[in-house]
C-alpha positions in Angstrom: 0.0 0.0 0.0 1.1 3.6 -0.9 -1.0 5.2 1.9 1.3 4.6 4.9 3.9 6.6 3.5 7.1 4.1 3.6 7.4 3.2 -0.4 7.3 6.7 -0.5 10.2 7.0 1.8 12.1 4.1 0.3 11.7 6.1 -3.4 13.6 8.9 -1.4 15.9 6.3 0.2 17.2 4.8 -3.1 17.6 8.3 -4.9 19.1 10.2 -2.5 19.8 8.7 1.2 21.0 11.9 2.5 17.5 13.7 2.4 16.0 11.1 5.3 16.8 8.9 8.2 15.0 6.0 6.4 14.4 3.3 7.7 14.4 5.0 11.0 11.7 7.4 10.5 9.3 4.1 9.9 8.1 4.9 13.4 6.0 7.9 12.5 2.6 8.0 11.7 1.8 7.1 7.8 0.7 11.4 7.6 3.7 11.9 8.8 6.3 9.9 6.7 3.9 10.9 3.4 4.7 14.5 4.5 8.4 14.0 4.7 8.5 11.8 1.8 6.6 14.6 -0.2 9.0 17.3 1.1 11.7 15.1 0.2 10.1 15.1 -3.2 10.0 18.3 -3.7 13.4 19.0 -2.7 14.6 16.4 -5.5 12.7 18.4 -7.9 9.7 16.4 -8.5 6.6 18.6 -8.4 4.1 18.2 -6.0 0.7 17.1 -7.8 -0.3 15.3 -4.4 -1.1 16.0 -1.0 -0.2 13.8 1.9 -3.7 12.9 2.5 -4.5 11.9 -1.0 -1.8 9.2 -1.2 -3.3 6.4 -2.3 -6.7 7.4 -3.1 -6.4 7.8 -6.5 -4.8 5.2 -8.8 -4.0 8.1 -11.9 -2.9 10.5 -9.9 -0.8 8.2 -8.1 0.9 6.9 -11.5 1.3 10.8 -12.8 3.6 11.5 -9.2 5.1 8.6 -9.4 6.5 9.5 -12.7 7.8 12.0 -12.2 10.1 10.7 -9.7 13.4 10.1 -11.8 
């Protein structure tokens, strides 16, 4: 499942390991590691198209963030 926020995390993990303490931060609530993740995101470059609390919800919008990671 996308909605807890730890594939996100692990995206972030894999491309850049110095952005987050993962898998550490696996302790926080799923808001909280989608936020991260997201910010994470962002930092990378990859525009934000969804909210935290949408993770998951929708399987399009989901694929269109997704790839966008690079």
């Amino acid at each position: 499942s996308w909605k807890d926020g730890k594939m996100f995390c692990a995206i972030v993990n894999y491309h850049d390991d110095s952005l987050m303490d993962f898998p550490e931060d696996n302790s926080k609530s799923p808001l909280e590691l989608l936020t991260k993740a997201f910010e994470c995101l962002e930092a990378m470059g990859v525009e934000p198209v969804l909210d935290p609390q949408d993770a998951g919800m929708e399987k399009k919008s989901m694929m269109l963030y997704l790839s966008l990671i690079r």
